[in-house]
N, C-alpha and C positions, 0 to 999 in steps of 0.2 A: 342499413347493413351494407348495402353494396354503396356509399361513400366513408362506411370506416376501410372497406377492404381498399377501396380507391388511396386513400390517407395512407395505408401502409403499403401501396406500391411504389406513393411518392406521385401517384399523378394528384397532383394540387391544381391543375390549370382546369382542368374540368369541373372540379368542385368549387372552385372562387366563383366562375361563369353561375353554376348553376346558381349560389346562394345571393350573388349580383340580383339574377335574375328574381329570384324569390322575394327578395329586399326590396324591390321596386311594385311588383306587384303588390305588398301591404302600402309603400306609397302609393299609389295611384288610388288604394280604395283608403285611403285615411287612416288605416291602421299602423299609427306611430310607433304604438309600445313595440309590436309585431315587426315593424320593422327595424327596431332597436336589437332586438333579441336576435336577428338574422345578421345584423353588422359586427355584433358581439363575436359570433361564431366567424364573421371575415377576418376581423382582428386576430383570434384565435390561431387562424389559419397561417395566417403573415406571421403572428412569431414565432409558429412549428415552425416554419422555411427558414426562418431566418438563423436559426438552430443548427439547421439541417449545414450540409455542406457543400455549398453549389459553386462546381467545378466549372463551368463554364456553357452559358445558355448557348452556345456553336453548337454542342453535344447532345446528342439526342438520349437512347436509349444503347448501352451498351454495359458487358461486363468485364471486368480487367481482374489477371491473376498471375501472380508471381509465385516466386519458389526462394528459398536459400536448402542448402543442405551442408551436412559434415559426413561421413563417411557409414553410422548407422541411420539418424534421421533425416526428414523432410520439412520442412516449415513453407507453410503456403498461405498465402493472404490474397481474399475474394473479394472484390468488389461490385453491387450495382449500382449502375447509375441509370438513372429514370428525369428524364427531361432535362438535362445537366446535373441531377443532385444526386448526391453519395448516400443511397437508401439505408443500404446495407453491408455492411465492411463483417468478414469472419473469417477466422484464423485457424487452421487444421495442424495436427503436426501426424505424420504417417513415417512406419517405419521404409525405410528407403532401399526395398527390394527389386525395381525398378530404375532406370534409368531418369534424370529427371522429365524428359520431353512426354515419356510414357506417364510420369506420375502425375502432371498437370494435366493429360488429357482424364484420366482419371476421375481426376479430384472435377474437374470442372464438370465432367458429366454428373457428376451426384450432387453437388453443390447447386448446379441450373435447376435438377430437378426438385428440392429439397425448398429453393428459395423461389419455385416456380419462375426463370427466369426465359421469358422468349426471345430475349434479344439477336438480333441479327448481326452482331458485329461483336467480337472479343479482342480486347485488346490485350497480347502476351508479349511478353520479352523476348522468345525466341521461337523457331517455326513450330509446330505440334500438328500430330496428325488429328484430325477431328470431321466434324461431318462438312461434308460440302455445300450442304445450306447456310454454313455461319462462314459470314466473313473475316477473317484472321487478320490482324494488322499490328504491326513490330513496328510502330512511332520511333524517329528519330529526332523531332522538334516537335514545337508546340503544346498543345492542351494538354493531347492526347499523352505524350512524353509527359508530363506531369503530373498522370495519373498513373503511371508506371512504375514512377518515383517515389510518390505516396505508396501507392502497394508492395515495393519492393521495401523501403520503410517501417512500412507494418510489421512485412512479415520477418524484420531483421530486430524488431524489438520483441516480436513474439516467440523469436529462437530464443534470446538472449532471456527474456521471463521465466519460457517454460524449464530451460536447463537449471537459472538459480533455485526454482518455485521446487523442482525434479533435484535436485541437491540439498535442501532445505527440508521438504516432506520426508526426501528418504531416511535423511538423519534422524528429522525430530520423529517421525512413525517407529524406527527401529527401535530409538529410546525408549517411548510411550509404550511399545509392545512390551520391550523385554522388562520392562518396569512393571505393568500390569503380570506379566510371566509371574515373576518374583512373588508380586504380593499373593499371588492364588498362590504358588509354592509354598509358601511362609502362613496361610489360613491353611491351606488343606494338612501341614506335616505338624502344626500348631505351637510354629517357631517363636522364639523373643526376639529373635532380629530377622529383617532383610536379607535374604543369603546371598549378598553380592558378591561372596567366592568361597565357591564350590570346587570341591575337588570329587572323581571319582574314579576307582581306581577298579581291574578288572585281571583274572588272568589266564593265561594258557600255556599251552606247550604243544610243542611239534612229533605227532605220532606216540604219544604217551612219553614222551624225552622232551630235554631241554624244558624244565619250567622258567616261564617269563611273567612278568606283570607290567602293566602301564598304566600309567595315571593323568586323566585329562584334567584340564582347569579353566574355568569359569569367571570373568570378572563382569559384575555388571551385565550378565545373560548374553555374555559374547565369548566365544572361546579366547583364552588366553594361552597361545600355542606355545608362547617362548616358555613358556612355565609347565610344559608338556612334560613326563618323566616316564625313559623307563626304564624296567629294573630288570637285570639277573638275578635270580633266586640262589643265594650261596649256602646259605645255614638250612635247608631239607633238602634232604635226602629222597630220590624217587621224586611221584607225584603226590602231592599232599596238600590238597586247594585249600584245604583249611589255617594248614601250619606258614604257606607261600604266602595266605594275605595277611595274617599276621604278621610277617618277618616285611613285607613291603609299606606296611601302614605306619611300624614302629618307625621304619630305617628314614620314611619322608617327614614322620612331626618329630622325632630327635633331631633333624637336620635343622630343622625352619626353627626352634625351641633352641638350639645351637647358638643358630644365627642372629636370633631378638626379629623374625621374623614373623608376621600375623598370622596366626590358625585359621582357617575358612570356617566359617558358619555354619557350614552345611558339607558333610561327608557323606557322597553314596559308594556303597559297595554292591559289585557288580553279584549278586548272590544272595541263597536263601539265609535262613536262621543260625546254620553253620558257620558259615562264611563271612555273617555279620558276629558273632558270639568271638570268633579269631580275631577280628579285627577290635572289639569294643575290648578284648583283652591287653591290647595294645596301648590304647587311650586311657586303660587304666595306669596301666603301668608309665603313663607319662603323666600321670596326673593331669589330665586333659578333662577328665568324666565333668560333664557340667559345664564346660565352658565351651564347645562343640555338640552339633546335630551329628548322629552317626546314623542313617536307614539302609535298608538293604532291598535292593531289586529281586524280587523272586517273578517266575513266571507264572 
């Protein structure tokens, strides 16, 4: 147990020693197979490392983190390195409430303690406040500059990922939702078609005066606002919720009927059995009945 935990700090030089050692002791008492089975495991070892990503044996133990940002986010990429090798490389993205200097002290305090890192030396790009026991170091040549460069790298493919990945999800989720939407829509009102446009229509008026109606519209489970309507009620007289949505349902499918424009699949009316009974008056009288959903919203 405690040489898997070694293996995944990346100290390799303590375990090749020990299984060296191991390996010779089955030589020395003639146990060949035995010391077969221990050289297998050295092999083993050599082509984890060789895998691995070894920045430069000069280097001991240290962690390196960079940052990129745009104006909401943060994009950070952490590095360990454990006896010159790149153990552990991971990429955060934070929303960017903070300054960046503050967000790298941040992130680095959770990230040390998360990947268990004790190292004594952090390599950043620019000064940061942080504890006084770890040595901070801003490379301008060398290794050390080259490990900078890889992490600033990183974390400039892992802005660029998360935004297209973050552009990509958000389209194809909104799809997939308002698809799924629909089809319960279309099972629960026990529709023939898909109701990828809906229209729903509602009305009021100001202090018992002035009746109004408007009517929202639906394509595909996303508002379709330019196709938004609304109406002055001309032909009733007074308030007459019942006789207003009739006179608004007729006046928008003789238009679209006009025009050789498509019927929605789905008509909601803002109201109970009244309110629906005025308006299905209407679809009769355009010869619509049967080729439209007409339901009504009651509380």
């Amino acid at each position: 147990v405690n040489q898997v935990r070694e293996l995944f700090k990346g100290k390799l030089g303590d375990m090749h020693k020990y299984y060296r050692q191991e390996m010779m002791q089955h030589v020395e008492k003639m146990e060949f197979e035995k010391a077969e089975i221990v050289k297998r495991k050295i092999n083993y070892l050599k082509e984890y490392q060789c895998k691995s990503i070894i920045v430069s044996k000069k280097i001991d133990n240290v962690d390196v983190c960079t940052i990129v940002s745009d104006e909401e986010k943060a994009f950070l990429n952490y590095m360990v390195v454990v006896q010159g090798t790149i153990i552990h490389t991971h990429s955060v993205r934070v929303d960017k409430q903070l300054d960046e200097e503050e967000i790298i002290s941040h992130v680095l305090y959770t990230l040390r303690e998360k990947f268990k890192s004790h190292s004594k030396e952090i390599i950043v790009p620019f000064r940061i406040e942080f504890s006084k026991d770890i040595q901070l170091t801003i490379p301008k040549l060398g290794d050390k500059k080259k490990l900078i460069d890889l992490s600033l790298q990183n974390a400039k493919s892992f802005a660029q990922e998360e935004k297209r990945r973050a552009s990509l999800l958000l389209n194809e989720k909104e799809e997939e939702s308002n698809r799924l939407l629909l089809q319960q829509l279309q099972a629960d009102l026990k529709l023939n078609q898909l109701p990828i446009h809906i229209e729903c229509f509602d009305n009021s008026n100001f202090q018992g005066a002035y009746p109004v109606a408007a009517m929202v519209c639906f394509r595909d489970g996303i508002p379709s606002k330019k196709d938004y309507r609304h109406y002055h009620i001309k032909t009733v007289e007074g308030i007459n919720d019942f006789a207003s949505m009739k006179e608004v349902v007729y006046r928008r499918y003789k238009r679209l009927l006009d025009e050789g424009k498509s019927i929605p699949q789905l008509i909601i009316i803002d109201g109970g059995k009244g309110q629906l009974s005025a308006a299905l008056e209407s679809i009769k009288e355009l010869n619509l009945l049967g080729k439209t959903t007409i339901v009504g919203l009651a509380k």
